[in-house]
MIZAFI-546243 format. One record per residue (C-alpha): residue in one letter; z, y, x. Coordinates in pm, 1 decimal. Example, Ala and Ser with C-alpha at 12.3 -4.5 7.8 and 13.67 -1.06 7.14 Angstrom:
BEGIN
+----+----------+----------+----------+
: aa :        z :        y :        x :
+----+----------+----------+----------+
:  A :    780.0 :   -450.0 :   1230.0 :
:  S :    714.0 :   -106.0 :   1367.0 :
+----+----------+----------+----------+
***
This chain:
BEGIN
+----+----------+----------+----------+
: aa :        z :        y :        x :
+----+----------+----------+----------+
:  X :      3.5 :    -55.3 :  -1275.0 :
:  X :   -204.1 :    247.2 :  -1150.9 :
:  X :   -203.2 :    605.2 :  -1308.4 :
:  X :   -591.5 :    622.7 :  -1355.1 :
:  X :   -648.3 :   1002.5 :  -1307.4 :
:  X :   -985.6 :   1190.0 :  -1444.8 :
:  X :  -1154.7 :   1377.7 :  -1255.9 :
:  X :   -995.0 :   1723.7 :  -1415.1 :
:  X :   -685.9 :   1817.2 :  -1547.4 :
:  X :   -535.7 :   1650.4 :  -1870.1 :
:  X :   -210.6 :   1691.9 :  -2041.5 :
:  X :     -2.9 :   1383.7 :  -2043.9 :
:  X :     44.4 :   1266.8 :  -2417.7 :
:  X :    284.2 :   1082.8 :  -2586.2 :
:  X :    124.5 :    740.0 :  -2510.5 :
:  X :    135.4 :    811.2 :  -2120.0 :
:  X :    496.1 :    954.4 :  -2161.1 :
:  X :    628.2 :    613.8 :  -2300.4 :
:  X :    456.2 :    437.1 :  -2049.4 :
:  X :    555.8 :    661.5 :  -1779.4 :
:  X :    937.1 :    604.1 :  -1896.7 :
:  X :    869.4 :    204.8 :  -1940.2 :
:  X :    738.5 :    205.8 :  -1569.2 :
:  X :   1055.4 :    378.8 :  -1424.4 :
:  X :   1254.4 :     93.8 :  -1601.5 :
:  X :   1079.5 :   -172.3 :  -1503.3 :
:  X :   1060.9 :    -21.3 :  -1093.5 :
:  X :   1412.8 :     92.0 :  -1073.7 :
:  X :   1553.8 :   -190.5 :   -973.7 :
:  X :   1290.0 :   -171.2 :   -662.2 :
:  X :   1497.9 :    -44.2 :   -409.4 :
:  X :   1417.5 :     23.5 :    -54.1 :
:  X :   1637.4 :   -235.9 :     18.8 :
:  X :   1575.2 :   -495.7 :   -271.3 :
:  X :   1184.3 :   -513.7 :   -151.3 :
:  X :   1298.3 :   -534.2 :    233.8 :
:  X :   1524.1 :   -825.9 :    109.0 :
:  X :   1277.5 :   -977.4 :   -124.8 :
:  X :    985.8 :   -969.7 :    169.0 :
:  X :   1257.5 :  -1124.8 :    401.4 :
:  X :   1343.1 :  -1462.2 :    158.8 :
:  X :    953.0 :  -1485.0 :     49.8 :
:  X :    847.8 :  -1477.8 :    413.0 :
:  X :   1146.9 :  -1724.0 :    496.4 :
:  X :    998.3 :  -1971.1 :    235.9 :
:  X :    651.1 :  -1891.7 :    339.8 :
:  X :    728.2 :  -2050.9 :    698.4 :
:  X :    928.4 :  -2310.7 :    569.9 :
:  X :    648.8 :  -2442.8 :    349.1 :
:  X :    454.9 :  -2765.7 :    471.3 :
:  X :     98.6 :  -2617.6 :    468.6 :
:  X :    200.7 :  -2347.5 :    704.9 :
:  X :    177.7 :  -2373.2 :   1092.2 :
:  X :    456.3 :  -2324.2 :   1280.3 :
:  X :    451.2 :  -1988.7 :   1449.7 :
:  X :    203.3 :  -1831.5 :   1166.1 :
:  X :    227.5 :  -1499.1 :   1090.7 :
:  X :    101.9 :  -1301.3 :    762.4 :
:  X :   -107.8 :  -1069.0 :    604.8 :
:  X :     26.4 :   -812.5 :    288.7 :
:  X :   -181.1 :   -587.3 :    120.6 :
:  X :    -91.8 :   -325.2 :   -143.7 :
:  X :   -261.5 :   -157.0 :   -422.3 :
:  X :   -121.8 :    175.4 :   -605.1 :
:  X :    233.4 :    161.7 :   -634.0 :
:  X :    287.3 :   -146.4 :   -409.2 :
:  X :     77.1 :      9.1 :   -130.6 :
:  X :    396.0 :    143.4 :    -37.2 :
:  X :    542.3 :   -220.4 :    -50.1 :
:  X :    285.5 :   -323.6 :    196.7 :
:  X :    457.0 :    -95.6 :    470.5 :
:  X :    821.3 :   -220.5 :    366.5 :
:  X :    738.3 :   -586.5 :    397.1 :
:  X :    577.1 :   -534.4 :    730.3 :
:  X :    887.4 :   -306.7 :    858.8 :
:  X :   1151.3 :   -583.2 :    710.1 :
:  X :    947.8 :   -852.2 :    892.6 :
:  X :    809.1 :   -716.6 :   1205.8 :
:  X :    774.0 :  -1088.7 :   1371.6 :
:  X :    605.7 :  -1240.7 :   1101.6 :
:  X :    334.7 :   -938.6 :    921.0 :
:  X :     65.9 :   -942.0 :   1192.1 :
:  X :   -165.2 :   -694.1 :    888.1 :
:  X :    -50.6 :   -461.0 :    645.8 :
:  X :   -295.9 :   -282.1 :    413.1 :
:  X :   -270.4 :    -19.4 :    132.8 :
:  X :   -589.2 :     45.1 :    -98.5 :
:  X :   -524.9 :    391.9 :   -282.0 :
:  X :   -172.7 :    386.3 :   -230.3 :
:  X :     74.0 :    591.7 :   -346.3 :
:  X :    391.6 :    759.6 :   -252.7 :
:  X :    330.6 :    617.0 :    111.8 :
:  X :    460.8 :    972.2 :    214.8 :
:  X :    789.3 :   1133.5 :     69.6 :
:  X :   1079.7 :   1378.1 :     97.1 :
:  X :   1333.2 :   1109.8 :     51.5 :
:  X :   1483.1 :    989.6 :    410.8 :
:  X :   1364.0 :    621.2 :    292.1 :
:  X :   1015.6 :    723.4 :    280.4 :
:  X :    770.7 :    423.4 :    303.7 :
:  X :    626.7 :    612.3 :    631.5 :
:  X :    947.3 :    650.0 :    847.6 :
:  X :    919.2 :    283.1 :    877.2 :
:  X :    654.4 :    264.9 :   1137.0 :
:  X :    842.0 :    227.5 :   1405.0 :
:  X :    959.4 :   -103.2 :   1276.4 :
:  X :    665.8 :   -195.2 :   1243.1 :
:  X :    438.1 :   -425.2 :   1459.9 :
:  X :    158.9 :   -523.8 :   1224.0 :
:  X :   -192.6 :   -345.2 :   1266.9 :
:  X :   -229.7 :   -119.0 :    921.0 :
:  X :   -493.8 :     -0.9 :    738.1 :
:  X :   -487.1 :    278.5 :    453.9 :
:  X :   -753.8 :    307.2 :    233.5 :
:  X :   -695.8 :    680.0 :     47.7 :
:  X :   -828.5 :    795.6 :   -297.4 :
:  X :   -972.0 :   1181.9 :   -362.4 :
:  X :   -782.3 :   1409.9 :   -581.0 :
:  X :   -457.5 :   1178.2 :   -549.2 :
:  X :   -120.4 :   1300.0 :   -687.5 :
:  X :     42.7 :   1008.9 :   -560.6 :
:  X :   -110.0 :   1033.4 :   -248.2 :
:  X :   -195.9 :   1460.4 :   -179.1 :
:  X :   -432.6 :   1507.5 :    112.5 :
:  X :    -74.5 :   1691.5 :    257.4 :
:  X :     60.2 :   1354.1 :    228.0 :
:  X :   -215.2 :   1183.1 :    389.8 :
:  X :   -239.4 :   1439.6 :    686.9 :
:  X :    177.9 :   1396.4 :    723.1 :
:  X :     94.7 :    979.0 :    708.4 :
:  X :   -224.1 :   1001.8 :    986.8 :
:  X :     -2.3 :   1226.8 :   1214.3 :
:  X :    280.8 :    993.3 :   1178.7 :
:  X :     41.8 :    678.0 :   1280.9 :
:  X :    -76.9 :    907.8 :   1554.9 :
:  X :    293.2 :    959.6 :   1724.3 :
:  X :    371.3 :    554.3 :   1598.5 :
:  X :    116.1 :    447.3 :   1887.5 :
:  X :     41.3 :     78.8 :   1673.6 :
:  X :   -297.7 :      2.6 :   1605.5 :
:  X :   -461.6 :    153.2 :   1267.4 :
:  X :   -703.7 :    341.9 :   1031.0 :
:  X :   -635.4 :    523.1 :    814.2 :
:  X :   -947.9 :    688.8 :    563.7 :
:  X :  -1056.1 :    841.2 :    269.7 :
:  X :  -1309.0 :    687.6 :     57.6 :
:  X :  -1529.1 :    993.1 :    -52.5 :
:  X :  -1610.3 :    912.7 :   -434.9 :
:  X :  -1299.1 :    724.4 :   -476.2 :
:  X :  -1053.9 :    798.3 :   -761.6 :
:  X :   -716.3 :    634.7 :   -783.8 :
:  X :   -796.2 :    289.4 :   -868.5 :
:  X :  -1114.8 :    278.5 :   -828.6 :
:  X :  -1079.5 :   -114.4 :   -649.3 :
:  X :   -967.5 :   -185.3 :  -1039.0 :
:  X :  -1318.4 :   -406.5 :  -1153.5 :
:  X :  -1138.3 :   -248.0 :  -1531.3 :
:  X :  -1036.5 :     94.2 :  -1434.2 :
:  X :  -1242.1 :    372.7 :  -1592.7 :
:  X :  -1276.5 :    465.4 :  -1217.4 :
:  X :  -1398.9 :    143.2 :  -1063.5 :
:  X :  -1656.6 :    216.4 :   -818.9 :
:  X :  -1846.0 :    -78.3 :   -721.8 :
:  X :  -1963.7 :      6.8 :   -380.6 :
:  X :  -1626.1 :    174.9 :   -276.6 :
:  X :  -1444.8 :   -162.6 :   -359.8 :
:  X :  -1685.8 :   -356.5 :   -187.8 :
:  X :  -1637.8 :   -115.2 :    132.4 :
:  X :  -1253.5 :   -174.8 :     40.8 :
:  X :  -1248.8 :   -545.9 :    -16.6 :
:  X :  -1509.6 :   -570.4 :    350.8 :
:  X :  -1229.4 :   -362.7 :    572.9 :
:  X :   -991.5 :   -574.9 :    452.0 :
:  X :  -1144.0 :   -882.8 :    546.5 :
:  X :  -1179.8 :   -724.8 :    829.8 :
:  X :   -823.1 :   -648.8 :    935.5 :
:  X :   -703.7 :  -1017.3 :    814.8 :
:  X :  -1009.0 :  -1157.0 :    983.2 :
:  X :   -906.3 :   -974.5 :   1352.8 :
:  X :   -543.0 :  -1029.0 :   1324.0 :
:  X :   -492.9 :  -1388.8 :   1126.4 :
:  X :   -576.6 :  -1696.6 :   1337.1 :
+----+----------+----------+----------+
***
């Protein structure tokens, strides 16, 4: 679920409210610590299952609201996420003292952050606090903005799809998975 945003200012109506209020129901129960557990027994059955070679490590990528999900999975299982990627994620930066980004140094995965323009969930502040953070962190990342690029613009039905932005989004990621999956 991403929070299409035009390119000026709009008051929310009643539509978005109720959907605004149905999507805090339905996340709630997505706790710091329920995804970290989650990632922990999906990963544990991910080994476990016969197609998978022993020793094989994984790739998660998040879009929107999970982008932030993308960094908690690869902090709750440091030994097993070799990437971690976020496409016009949100919240990735926050006041709380569980914010997605004070996980880095848990983490050992290479990350990539693709960032939207004009992003409330993801303010150029946010993004500067998130690119110093990788900076001190030391790991191996990027971290860029894709000029052009509304919040969910990767979405082929968003009213902000942009075709040659996804393509450059969908090509980095095969990228990352492509340098750091066998």
């Amino acid at each position: 679920m991403c929070f299409t945003e035009p390119r000026g200012e709009r008051t929310p109506g009643d539509g978005e409210d109720v959907f605004r209020k149905r999507f805090a129901e339905l996340t709630s129960p997505l706790t710091p610590e329920a995804i970290a557990g989650d990632a922990a027994n999906y990963v544990d059955v991910l080994v476990r299952h016969d197609a998978v070679l022993p020793g094989s490590r994984f790739g998660v990528v998040g879009y929107c609201y999970t982008g932030a999900f993308a960094l908690r999975v690869a902090a709750a299982c440091p030994g097993r996420i070799a990437a971690a990627a976020s496409f016009h994620g949100g919240s990735l930066v926050t006041d709380s003292s569980t914010s997605p980004h004070l996980l880095l140094p848990r983490i050992h995965a290479q990350l990539y952050f693709g960032h939207a323009v004009n992003d409330r969930s993801m303010p150029e502040e946010a993004i500067r606090t998130l690119d110093t953070a990788l900076e001190k962190w030391g790991g191996k990342y990027r971290s860029e903005t894709y000029e052009g690029a509304y919040h969910s613009w990767t979405a082929s039905d968003s009213p902000l799809y942009n075709a040659p932005q996804a393509e450059r989004a969908f090509s980095k990621l095969t990228e990352l998975l492509a340098a750091t999956l066998p």
